[in-house]
C-alpha positions in Angstrom: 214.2 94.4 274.2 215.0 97.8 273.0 211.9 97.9 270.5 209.9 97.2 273.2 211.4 99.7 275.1 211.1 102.1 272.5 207.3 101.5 271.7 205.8 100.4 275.0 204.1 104.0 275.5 203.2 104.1 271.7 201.2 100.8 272.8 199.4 102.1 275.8 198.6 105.5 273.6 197.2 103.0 270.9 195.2 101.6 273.8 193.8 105.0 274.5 192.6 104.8 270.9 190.8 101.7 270.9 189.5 101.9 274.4 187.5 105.9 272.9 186.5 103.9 269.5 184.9 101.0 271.8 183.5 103.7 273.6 181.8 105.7 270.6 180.2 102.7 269.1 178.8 101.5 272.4 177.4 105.2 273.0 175.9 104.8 270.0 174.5 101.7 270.7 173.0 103.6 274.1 175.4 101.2 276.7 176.3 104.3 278.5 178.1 102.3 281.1 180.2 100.5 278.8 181.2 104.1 277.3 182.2 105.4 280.8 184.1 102.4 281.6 186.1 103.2 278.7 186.6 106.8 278.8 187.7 106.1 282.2 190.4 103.3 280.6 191.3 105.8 278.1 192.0 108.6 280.9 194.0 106.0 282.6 196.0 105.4 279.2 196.2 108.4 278.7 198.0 109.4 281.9 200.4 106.5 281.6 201.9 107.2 278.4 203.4 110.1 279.1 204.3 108.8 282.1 206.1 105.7 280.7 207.8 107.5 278.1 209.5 109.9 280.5 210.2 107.2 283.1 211.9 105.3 279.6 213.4 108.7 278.6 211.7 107.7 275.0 210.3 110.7 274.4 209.6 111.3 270.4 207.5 113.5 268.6 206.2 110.3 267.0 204.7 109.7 270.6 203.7 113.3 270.8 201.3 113.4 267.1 200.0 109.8 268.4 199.2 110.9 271.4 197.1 114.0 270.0 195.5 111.5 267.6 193.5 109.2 270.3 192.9 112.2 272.3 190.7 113.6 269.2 188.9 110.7 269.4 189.0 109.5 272.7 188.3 113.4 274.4 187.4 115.4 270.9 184.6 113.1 269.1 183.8 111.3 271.9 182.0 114.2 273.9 181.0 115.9 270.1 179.1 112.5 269.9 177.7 113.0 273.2 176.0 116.7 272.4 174.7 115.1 269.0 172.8 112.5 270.7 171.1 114.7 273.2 170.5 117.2 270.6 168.7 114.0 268.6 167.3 113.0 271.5 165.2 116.2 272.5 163.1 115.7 269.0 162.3 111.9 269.7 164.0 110.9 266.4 166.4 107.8 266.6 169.8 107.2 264.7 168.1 105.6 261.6 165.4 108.1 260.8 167.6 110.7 261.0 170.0 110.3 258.6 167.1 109.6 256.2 167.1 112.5 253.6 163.9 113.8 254.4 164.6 114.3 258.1 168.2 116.1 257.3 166.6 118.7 255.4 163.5 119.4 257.2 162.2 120.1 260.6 165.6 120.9 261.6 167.0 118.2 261.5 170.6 119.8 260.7 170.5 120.8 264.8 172.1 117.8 266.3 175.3 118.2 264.2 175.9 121.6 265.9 177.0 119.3 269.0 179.9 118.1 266.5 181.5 121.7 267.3 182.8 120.1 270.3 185.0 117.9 268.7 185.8 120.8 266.1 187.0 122.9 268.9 188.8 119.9 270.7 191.0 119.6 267.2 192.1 123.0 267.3 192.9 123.3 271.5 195.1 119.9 270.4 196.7 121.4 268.0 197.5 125.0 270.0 199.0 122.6 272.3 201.3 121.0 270.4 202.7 124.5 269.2 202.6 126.0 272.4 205.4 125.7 274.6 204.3 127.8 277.0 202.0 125.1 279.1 204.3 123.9 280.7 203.1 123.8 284.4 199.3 124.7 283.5 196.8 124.7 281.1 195.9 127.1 278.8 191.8 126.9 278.3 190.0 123.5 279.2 191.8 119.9 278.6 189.9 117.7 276.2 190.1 115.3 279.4 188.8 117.5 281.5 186.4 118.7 278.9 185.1 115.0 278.7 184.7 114.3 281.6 182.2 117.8 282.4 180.2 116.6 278.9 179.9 113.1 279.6 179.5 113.3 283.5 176.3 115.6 282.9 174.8 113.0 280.6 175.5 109.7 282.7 174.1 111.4 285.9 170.6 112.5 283.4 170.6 108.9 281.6 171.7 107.0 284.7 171.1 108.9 288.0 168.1 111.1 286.8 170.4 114.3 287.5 170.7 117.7 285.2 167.8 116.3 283.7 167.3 120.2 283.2 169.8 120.1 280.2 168.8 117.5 278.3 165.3 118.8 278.1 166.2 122.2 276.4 167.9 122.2 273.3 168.5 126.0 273.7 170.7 124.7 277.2 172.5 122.0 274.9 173.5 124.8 272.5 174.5 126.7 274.7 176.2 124.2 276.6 178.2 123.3 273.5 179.1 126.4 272.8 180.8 127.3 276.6 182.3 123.8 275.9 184.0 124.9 272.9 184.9 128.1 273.9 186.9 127.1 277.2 189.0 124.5 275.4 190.1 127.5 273.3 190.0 130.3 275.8 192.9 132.1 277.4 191.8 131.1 280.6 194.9 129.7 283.0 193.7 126.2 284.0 195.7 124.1 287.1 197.6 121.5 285.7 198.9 118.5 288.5 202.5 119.4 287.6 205.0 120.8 290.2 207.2 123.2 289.3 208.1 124.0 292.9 207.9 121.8 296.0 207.3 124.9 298.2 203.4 124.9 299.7 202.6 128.5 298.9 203.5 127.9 295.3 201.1 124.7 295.1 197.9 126.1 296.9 195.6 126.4 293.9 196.6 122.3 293.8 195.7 121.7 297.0 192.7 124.2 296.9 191.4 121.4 293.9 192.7 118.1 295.6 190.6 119.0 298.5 187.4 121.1 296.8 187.5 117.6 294.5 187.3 115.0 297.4 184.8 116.8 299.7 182.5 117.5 296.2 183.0 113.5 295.2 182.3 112.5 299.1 179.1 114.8 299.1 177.6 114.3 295.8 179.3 111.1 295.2 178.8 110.1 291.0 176.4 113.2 290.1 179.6 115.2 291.8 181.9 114.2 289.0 181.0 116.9 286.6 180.8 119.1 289.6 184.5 118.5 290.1 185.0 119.9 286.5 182.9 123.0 287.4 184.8 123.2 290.5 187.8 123.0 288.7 187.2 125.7 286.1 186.5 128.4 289.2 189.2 127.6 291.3 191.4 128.2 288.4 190.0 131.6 287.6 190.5 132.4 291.4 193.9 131.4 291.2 194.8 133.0 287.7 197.5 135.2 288.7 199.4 132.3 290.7 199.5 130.2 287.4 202.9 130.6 286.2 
């Protein structure tokens, strides 16, 4: 009873894992629905190990480096995958042709792995994280959660919805686009995290300023409002910058 006690949250981060490699193969494979069922699973996974390891009171660092390692691929190569396939996408050149050796020297066809910096930059905010002990009651730059969410979001509503369509016809806008993506989860930008330090109102409004701001955008612009939320999310946290304590 005790071992599974001890490892139950080690389980459901292991979940995490699987659920992002499932995810990454089928995103490759161009089931995009598949992909955001399981970044959704692995979001879910992701919120309950931490959640059963405190309830437990099995806290271990062992938890803590596994929990980092699905996260990189789950939230770090995951979205890094995304931004390559776009970028591959814009020249009309499919998986197999491009890692031919002809078409990774020539016409540019070095390009798409610049969308890989996502994932580069994902590695380091994970590992600022685990050495920072100051995030305690917010975020410092952009979650790799959160971060997923924005990268994916905008590429389900294009391949699925017909939205931000915009994006993933420029390859200038995906570069660009990858590197404000890799920037925030390394900025020094305050970010809300949904952890109460105080039960008092006036110390949770930037909370309920993103609780609400999130519904009413999700309500209104329904799935294409998902990455909105994200944007949403990243200004109402620089409103609320000097409240984030």
């Amino acid at each position: 009873m005790n071992f599974i006690k001890n490892n139950l949250a080690n389980a459901i981060t292991l979940g995490n894992l699987f659920s992002g490699c499932i995810g990454a193969v089928h995103l490759i494979l161009g089931d995009y629905q598949t992909t955001a069922i399981c970044i959704i699973l692995s979001l879910v996974l992701d919120f309950f190990d931490g959640f059963v390891a405190r309830a437990l009171k099995v806290n271990s660092n062992l938890g803590t480096q596994l929990d980092s390692l699905a996260d990189m691929v789950s939230f770090g190569f995951i979205p890094g995958l995304v931004m390559f396939v776009s970028l591959l996408e814009i020249n009309n050149t499919d998986l197999l042709h491009f890692v031919s050796y002809n078409t990774l020297l020539n016409d540019n066809g070095w390009i798409p792995y610049l969308g890989f910096f996502i994932t580069l930059f994902s590695c380091l905010r994970l590992a600022i994280f685990n050495l920072d002990e100051e995030q305690k009651y917010y975020f410092k730059g952009l979650n790799t959660p959160s971060n997923t969410i924005l990268i994916f979001g905008l590429f389900f509503a294009h391949k699925e919805l017909g939205s931000f369509s915009f994006l993933f016809e420029n390859e200038i806008y995906l570069l660009v686009l990858t590197a404000v993506s890799s920037w925030l989860l390394i900025s020094p930008i305050k970010m809300i995290a949904m952890k109460f330090k105080s039960m008092k109102l006036e110390d949770n409004y930037p909370k309920l300023a993103l609780l609400i701001g999130s519904i009413l955008i999700l309500i209104i612009f329904k799935s294409v409002g998902i990455p909105l939320v994200i944007l949403y999310y990243i200004l109402i946290s620089l409103i609320f910058q000097k409240q984030l304590k």
